[in-house]
DOLO-623345 format. One line per 8 residues: number of its first residue (from 1); their letters; for each residue x, y, z of C-alpha. Coordinates in nm, 4 decimals. Example, Ala and Ser with C-alpha at 12.3 -4.5 7.8 and 13.67 -1.06 7.14 Angstrom:
# DOLO-623345
1> AS> 1.2300,-0.4500,0.7800 | 1.3670,-0.1060,0.7140
END
This chain:
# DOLO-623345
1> XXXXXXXX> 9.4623,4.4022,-9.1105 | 9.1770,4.3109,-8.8762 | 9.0831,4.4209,-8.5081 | 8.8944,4.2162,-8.2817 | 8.6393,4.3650,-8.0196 | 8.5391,4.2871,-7.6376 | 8.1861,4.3496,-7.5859 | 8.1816,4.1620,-7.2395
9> XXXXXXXX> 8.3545,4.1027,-6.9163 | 8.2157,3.9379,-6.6374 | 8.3875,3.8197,-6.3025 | 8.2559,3.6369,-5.9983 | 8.4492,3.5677,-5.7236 | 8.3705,3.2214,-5.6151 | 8.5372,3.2735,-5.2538 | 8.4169,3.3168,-4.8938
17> XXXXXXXX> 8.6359,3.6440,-4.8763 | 8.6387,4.0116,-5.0804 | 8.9143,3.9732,-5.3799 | 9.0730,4.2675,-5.5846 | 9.1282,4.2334,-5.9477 | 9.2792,4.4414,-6.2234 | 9.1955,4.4264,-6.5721 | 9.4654,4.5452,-6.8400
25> XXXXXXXX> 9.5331,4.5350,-7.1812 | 9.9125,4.4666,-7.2692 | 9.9972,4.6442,-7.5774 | 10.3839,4.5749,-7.6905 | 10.5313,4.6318,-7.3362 | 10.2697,4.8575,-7.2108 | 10.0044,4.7954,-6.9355 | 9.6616,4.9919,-6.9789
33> XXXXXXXX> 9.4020,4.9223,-6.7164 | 9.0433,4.9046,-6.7668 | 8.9918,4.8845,-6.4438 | 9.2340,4.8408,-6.0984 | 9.1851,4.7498,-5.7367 | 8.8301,4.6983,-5.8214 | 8.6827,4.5088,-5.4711 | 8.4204,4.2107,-5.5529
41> XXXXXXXX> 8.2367,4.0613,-5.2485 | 8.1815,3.7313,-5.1321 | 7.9717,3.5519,-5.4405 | 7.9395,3.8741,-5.6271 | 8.0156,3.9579,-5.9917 | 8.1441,4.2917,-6.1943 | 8.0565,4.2911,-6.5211 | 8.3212,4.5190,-6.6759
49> XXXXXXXX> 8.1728,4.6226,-6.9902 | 7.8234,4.7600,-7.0230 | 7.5545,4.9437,-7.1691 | 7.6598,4.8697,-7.5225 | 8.0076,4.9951,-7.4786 | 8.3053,4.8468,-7.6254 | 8.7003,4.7883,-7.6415 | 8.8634,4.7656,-7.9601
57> XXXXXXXX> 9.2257,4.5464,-7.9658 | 9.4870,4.5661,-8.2178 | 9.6765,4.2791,-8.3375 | 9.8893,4.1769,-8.0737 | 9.7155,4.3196,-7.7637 | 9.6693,4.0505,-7.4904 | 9.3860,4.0738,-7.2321 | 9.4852,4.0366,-6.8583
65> XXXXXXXX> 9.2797,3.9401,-6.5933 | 9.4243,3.9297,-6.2424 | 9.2934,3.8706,-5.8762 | 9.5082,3.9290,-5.5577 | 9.4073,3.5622,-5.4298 | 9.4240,3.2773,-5.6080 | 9.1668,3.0425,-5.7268 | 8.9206,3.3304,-5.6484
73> XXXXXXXX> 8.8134,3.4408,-5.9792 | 8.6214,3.3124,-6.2341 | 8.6199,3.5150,-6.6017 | 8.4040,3.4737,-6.8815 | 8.5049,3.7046,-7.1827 | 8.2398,3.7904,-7.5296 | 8.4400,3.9239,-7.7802 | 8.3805,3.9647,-8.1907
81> XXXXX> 8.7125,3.8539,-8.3818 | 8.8670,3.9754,-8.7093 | 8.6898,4.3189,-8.7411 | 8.8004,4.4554,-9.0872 | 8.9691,4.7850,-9.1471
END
């Protein structure tokens, strides 16, 4: 009976080399991206969500982060749990 909320994601790829990564929420055995292919350079960071904007979850909903090399990405996610209805 509760909903949590992400109100940040940040990545930083902490490689020498430009990295992909996808972002997607799995919701029973469906994928939804928040974001895919997106390129981060060499020491740069994407912060995924901004300007006050947020994603609610439903129970169950698991967060994926991905990156197309590994040991490339570092993830730091904000998020407000057990939102009531």
């Amino acid at each position: 009976n509760s909903y949590d909320t992400l109100i940040s994601v940040r990545m930083a790829n902490v490689t020498t080399s430009t990295i992909s990564v996808d972002v997607y929420l799995r919701r029973s055995s469906a994928n939804y991206y928040l974001i895919k292919n997106a390129p981060i350079v060499s020491g740069g960071s994407l912060e995924l969500i901004d300007g006050g904007s947020k994603i609610v979850l439903a129970s169950g909903d698991q967060l994926y982060v991905q990156s197309d090399t590994a040991s490339s990405l570092d993830t730091v996610v904000g998020a407000v749990d057990a939102i009531s209805t």
